[in-house]
N, C-alpha and C positions, 0 to 999 in steps of 0.2 A: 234565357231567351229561347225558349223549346217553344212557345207556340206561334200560329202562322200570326196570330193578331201583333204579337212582341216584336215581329221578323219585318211587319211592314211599317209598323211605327217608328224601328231604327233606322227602316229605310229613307220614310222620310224625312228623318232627323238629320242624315246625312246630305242627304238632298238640300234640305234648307240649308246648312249649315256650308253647303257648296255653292248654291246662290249668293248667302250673305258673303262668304269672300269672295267673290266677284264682284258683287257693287259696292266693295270695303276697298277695292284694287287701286281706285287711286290714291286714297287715301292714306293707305300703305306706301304707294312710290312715295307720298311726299317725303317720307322718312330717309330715303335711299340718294336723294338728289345731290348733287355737286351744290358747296358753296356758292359757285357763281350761276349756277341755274335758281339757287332762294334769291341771289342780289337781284336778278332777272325779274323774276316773282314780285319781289320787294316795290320795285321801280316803276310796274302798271299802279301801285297807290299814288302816287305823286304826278308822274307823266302819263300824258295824255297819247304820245308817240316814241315807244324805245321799239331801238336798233341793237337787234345783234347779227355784228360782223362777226362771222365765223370761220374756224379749219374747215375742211371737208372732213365727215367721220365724227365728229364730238359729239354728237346729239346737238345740234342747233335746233330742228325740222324738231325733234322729240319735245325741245324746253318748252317749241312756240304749241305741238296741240295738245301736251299735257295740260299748259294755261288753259288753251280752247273747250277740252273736256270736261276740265272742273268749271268752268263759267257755264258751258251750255247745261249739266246735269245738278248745278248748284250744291254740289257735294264737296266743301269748304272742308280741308284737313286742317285740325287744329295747329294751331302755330302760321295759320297762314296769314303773310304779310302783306299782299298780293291786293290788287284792286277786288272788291265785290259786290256783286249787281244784287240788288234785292229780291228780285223776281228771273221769271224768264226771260232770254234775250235772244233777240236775230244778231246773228252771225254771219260773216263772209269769211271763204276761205280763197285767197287769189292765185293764183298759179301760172305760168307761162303760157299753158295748154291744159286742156280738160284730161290729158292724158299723165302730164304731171299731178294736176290737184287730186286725180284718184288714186295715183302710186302713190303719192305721198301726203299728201291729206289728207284723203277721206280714208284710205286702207289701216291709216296708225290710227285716226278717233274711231273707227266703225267696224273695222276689218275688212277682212276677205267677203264679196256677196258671191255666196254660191248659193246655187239650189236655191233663189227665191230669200236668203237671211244673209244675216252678217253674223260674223263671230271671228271674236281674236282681236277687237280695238281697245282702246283706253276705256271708250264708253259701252256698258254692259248693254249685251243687246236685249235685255227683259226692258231696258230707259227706251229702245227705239221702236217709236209708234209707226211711223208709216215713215215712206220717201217715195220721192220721181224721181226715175231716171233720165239723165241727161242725153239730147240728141245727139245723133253720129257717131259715140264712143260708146262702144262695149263697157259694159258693169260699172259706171260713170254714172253718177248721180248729181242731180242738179239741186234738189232738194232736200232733207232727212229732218225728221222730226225731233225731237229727244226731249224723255219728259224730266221736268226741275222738280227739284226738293219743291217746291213752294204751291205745287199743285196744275202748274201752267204747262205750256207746252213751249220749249226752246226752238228756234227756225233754224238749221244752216244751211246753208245755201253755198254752192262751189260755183266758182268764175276763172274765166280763160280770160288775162290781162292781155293775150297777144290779138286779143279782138277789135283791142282800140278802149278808149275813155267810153264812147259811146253802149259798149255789153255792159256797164255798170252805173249807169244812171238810174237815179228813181225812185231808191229807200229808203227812209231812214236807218242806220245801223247800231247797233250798240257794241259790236268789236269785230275787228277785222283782223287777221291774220294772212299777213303776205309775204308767201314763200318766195323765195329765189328773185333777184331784184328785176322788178321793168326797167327795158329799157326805153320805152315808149314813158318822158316824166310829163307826161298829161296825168297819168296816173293815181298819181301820191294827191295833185288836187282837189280828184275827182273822191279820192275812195276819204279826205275831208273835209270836203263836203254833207258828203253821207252821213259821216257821223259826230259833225257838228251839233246837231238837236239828239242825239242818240242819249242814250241813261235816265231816260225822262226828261229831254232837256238838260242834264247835266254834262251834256257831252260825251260821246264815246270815245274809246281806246282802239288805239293800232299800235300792233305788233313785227318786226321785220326780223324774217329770220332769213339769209344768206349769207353765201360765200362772194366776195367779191371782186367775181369774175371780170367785171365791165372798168374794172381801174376805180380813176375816181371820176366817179359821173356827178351828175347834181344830187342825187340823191345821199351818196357817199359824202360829199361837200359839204350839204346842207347839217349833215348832223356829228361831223369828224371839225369842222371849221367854224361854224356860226349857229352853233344850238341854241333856240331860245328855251326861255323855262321851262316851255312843255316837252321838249326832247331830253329822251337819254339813251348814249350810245355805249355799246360794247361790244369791243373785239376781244374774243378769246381762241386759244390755237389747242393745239395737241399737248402740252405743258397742262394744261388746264385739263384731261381727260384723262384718268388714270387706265384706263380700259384700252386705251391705245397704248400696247404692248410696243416694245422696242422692233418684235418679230413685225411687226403690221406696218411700222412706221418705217423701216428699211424695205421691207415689199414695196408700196405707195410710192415712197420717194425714187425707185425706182424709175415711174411710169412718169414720174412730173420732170418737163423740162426745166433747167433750173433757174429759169428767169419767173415762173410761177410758182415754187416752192414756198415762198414767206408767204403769198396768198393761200397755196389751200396747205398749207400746217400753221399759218400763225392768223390767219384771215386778214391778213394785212393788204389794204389797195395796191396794188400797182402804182406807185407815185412817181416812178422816174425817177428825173432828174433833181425833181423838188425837193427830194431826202433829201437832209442835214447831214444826217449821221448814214451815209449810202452804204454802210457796210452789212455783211450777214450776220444774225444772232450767233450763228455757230463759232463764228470768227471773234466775238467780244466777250464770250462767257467764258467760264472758268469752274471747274469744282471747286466749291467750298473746301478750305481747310482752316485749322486751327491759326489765330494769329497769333505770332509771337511778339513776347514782349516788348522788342524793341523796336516793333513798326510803330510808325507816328499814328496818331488816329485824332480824328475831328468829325464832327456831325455837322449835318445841313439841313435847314427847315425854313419853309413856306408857306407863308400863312394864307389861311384862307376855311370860310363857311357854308357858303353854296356853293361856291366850287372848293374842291378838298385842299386842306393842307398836308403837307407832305414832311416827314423826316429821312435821311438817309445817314447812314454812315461813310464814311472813305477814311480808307487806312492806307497807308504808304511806307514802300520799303524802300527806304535812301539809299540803300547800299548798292541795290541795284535799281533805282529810279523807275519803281512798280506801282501803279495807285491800283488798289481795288473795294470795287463798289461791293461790301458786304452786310447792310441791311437795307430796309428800308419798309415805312408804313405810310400809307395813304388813306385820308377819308375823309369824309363831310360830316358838318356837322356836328362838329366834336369837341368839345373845349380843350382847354390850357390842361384842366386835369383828365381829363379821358385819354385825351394824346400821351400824357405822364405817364397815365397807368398802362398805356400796349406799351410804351417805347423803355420803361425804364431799367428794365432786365439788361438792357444793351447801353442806353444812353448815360445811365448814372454816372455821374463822375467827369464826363467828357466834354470837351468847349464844344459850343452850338454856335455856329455860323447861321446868320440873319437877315432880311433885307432890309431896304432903309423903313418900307411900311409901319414895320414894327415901334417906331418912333410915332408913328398917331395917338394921338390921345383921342377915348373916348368919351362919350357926353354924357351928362348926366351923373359924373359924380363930383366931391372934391378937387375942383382946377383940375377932370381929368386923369385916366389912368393909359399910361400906354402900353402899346399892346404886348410891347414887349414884357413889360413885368407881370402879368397873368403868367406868362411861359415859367420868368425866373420864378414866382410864387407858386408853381407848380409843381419846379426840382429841375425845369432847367439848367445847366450850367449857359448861362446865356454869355457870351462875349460882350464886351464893353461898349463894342460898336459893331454896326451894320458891312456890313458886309460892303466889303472894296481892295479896290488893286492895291499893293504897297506903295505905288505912288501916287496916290487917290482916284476916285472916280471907280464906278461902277459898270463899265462897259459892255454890254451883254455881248456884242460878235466878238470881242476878244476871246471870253471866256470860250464860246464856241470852238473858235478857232483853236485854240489848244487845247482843247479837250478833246475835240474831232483828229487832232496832230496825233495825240497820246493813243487816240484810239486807232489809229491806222498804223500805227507803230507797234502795233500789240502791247502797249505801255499800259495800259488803262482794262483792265478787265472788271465784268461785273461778274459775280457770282450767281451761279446755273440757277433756275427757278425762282428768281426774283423780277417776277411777271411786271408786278409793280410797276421797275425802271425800263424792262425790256420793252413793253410794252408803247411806252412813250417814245424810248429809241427811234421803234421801227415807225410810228405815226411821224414824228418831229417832221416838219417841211415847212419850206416856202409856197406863198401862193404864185399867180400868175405872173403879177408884178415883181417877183422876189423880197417880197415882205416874210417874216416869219410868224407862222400861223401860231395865235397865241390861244392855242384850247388842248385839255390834256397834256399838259407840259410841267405842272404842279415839282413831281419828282427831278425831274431836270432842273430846275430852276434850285431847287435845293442841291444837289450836286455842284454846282454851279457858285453857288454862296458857298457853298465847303471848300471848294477847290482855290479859291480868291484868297480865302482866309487861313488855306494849308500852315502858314508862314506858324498860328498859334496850335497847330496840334503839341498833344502831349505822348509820351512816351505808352504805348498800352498796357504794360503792368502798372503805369502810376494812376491809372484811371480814376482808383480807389482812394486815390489820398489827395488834400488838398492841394492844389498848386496856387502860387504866388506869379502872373506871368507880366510883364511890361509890354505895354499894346500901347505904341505910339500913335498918333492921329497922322493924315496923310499931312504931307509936305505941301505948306500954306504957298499960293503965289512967290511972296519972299525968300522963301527957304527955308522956314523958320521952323522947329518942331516944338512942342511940348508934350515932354510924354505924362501919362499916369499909370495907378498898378491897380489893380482887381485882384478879387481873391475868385477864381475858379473850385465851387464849393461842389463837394457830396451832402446829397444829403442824407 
């Protein structure tokens, strides 16, 4: 490489080879992302409106204009699960103030605008064609251009929600991302509205990315209490962010008073008094350790398709009257065998507690197959019967009631990083009336059927071998009992 022709040729070989990893940059993140930032991703294919309730610190603001980035520049990483627009799209970015949506909106998709450019966002500034600047706020832009794979030109556009419903009348949109929650809920109708006819008519997508400062407002309500099909909500904390070092998280909790702590480290509403289970995560968990052989142990499971079914474990130490919550899996959409195959490294061998549902028969085959036998033809060790008190009946505020005893007695611990149950814990409430809100409760509910049915765990070294157990039926009116016996299989 001795002549000057060779010297500039490498030059621009570097050069290009420096551009293409810039506009290869998101692409790359996609590789890098947190499991529940792809579930995130995943859940704009399906809903038309997901909610993530967030810590403060996780990347919430990050998960919601990574999405933004890759929709406006149509630069789709492979593996992506994610909703996608065919062409280019108008975008909205919503914010408190014009002064937030530039700190944190427009400065992660576009960067820093100095000197007349942007540089340092998600989207490569060689994609950004032209923008307006926004009135009254310094380096605030109202408009930005950004060019799509597909040949078009993408719109985004940044709004100040503290302007009222009225700043955002009048477009149609095709995704909207809104940072930090209004609390003006004129809002949420206005911004679907807009993007009602958005995707060609197919309807556009909203996104919510916050901490939830405001408790539980309507907005929190609407999608923690009574989701309809097009919502999907998620609260993820500091557990969920491995980046938040133990050093960062003793700093922070410092500065938080401690009536707001489960809000900005678990993103958890403010509910008051409506909590079930009103106690702290810190106060219910436990390190994981080895269980020994002679704890009882039973499983618990929850059926369910659009919304998830659940399995958990609980083990119990008699000797000194300890239950602890040590697995547990969640998810939708799953059959009898896919649930098998996550749960059976733990579950093999062990009685499964049920609820009465399990006993439906479905349509469409031979007089019917109930649901419960997909489970046992799975590898189930399914129990005989559905899940009930030893002296019949299925009482749901009983089991509350004692499991909440257990748990304020420090009786009952769940095992640290099982987000799963924890999770549900800290949502679990009553509403205004004191009814118990029945969404996101899946794991509980199996907890719950395990705990009723402690009476048939088996010893946890026998896991592995068949047991023989006699599982009486509840006590008839009369008094009458008849028992039968089951065989409790491995398979």
């Amino acid at each position: 490489m001795n002549s000057k022709a060779q010297r500039v040729e490498y030059l621009k070989l570097l050069e290009e080879a420096a551009k293409r990893k810039k506009l290869n940059a998101l692409r790359d993140r996609f590789d890098i992302l947190y499991g529940w930032q792809l579930e995130f991703i995943n859940a704009t294919a399906e809903y038309h409106e997901c909610c993530l309730c967030a810590a403060n610190q996780i990347g919430k603001t990050f998960t919601g204009t990574y999405i933004d980035a890759v929709h406006l520049t149509g630069n789709y990483p492979e593996g992506w699960g994610g909703h996608k627009f065919d062409r280019q799209i108008t975008m909205w970015g919503l914010g408190y103030s014009m002064e937030k949506t530039r700190d944190l909106l427009q400065t992660a998709l576009f960067g820093k605008y100095v000197n007349g450019e942007f540089e340092g966002g998600l989207v490569p500034k060689e994609k950004i064609l032209g923008w307006e600047s926004a009135v009254g706020t310094p380096n605030a832009m109202r408009t930005v251009v950004v060019q799509h794979s597909s040949g078009g030109k993408s719109v985004c556009q940044f709004w100040s929600y503290s302007q009222g419903q009225h700043a955002i009348m009048g477009d149609v949109v095709d995704w909207v991302h809104v940072d930090e929650e209004p609390v003006d809920q004129k809002i949420r109708p206005q911004v679907l509205t807009r993007t009602i006819n958005g995707d060609k008519g197919r309807g556009g997508r909203v996104i919510y990315t916050f901490t939830p400062e405001n408790g539980r407002t309507d907005l929190v309500v609407q999608f923690m209490d009574n989701p309809s099909s097009s919502q999907f909500f998620m609260m993820k904390g500091w557990d969920d962010a491995p980046h938040m070092t133990q050093e960062k998280r003793e700093r922070l909790l410092e500065a938080y008073p401690a009536h707001q702590r489960d809000m900005r480290t678990k993103g958890v509403p403010m509910l008051g008094h409506g909590r079930i289970y009103d106690l702290s995560e810190d106060f219910i968990v436990c390190d994981p350790f080895p269980i020994p052989d002679y704890f009882y142990v039973i499983d618990g499971m929850d059926f369910g398709w659009d919304h998830p079914q659940a399995h958990v474990q609980l083990v119990e130490d008699r000797d000194n009257e300890m239950f602890y919550l040590t697995r547990a899996y969640k998810e939708r959409k799953q059959s009898a065998n896919d649930a098998w195959g996550a749960v059976k490294s733990w579950a093999e061998g062990v009685p499964t507690a049920w609820p009465h549902d399990g006993l439906q028969h479905e349509k469409g085959r031979d007089g019917g197959v109930q649901q419960k036998d997909h489970y046992e033809d799975a590898g189930f060790n399914m129990l005989f019967e559905h899940a009930q008190w030893p002296t019949g009946g299925n009482a749901v505020e009983a089991g509350i009631f004692e499991l909440n005893d257990l748990m304020m007695k420090g009786k009952l611990k769940i095992f640290r990083g099982l987000r799963t149950v924890l999770d549900e814990v800290l949502q679990y409430h009553r509403d205004e009336k004191g009814k118990i809100v029945k969404t996101n409760d899946d794991a509980l509910d199996a907890v719950r059927y395990a705990y009723m049915m402690r009476r048939y765990a088996i010893q946890y070294g026998q896991r592995a071998q068949a047991q023989e157990v006699y599982i009486p039926p509840p006590i008839t009116p009369l008094g009458s009992r008849h028992g039968s016996r089951t065989n409790l299989r491995t398979r």
